[in-house]
C-alpha positions in Angstrom: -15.9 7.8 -2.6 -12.3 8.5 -1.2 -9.1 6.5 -2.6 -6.6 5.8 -0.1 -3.3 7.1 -0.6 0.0 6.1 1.4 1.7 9.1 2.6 5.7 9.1 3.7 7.0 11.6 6.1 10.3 12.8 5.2 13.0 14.8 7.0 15.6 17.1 6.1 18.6 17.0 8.4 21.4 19.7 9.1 23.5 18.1 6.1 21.3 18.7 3.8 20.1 14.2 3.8 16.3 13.6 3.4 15.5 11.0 5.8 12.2 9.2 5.3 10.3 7.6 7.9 10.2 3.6 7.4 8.3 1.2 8.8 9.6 -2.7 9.1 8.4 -4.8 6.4 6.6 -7.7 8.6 4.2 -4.9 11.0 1.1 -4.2 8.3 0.5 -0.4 8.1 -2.7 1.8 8.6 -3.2 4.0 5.5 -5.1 7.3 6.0 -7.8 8.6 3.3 -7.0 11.3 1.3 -9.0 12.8 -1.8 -8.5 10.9 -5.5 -7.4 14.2 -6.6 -4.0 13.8 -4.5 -3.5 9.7 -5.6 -1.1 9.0 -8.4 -2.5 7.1 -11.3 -4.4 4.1 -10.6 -2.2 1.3 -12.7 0.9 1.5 -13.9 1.2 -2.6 -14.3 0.0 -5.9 -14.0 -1.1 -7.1 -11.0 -2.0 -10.7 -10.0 -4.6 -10.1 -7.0 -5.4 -12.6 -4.4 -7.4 -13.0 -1.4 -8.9 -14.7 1.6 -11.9 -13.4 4.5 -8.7 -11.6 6.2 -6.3 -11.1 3.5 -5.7 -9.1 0.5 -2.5 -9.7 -1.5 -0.8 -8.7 -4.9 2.2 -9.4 -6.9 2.8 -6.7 -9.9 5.5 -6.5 -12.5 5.8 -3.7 -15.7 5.6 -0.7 -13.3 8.8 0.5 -14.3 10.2 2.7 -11.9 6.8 3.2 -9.6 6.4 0.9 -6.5 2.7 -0.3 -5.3 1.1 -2.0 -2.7 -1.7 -4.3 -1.4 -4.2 -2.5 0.0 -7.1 -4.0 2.1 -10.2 -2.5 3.3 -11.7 -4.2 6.7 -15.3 -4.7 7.5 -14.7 -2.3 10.5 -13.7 0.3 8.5 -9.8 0.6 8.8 -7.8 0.6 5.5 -3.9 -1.6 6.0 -1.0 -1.0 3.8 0.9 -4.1 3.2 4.7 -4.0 2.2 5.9 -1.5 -0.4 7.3 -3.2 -3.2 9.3 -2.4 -6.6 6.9 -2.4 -9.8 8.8 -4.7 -11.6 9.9 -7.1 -8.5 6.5 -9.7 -8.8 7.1 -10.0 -5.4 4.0 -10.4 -3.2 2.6 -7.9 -1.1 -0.1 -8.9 1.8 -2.3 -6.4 4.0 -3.9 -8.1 6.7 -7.2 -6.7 8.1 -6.7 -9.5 11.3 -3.9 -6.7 12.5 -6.5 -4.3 13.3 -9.2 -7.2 14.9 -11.4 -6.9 11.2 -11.9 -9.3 8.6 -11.9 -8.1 5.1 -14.2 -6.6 3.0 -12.7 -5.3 -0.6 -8.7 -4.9 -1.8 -6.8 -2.9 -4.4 -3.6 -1.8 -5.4 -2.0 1.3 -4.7 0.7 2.3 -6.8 2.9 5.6 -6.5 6.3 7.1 -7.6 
């Protein structure tokens, strides 16, 4: 089984200024599979998990420095990234599997540096 990872892509300009790509925080993002092997450790926190048929949400706190988000994995297959957020913020993150026409069928949290 394949963890799914969030990937940025990132840009250096003339000056020297690493650019990273950013997406706004209300459009839900499609996260792309990648092997365990490149994921960062699985829980730096504590996470409060919820859900609905279509939703998956979290809200984590003790991550220190790390961010995470809610991840949700559709019946149709397709994996959504909800809204990056700080590990010690508690502030809710929500993937939605009704952007991509799916309801869902398992969440989890992704956290990364």
């Amino acid at each position: 089984m394949q963890r799914l990872v969030v990937t940025a892509t990132m840009k250096t300009t003339k000056a020297g200024m690493v650019i990273a790509a950013v997406i706004a925080a209300a459009v839900p993002v499609a996260v792309a599979a990648q092997p365990a092997s490149a994921a960062a450790p699985a829980a730096y926190g504590h996470c409060r998990k919820w859900h609905d048929s279509n939703t998956f949400g979290a809200s984590c706190t003790g991550g220190g420095r790390a961010a995470y988000q809610a991840v949700a994995v559709c019946k149709n297959g397709t994996a959504v990234g909800g809204r990056d957020e700080g590990g010690e913020s508690g502030i809710w993150s929500y993937a939605y599997c009704t952007s991509v026409h799916s309801s869902l069928d398992h969440g989890y949290v992704q956290w990364y540096l």
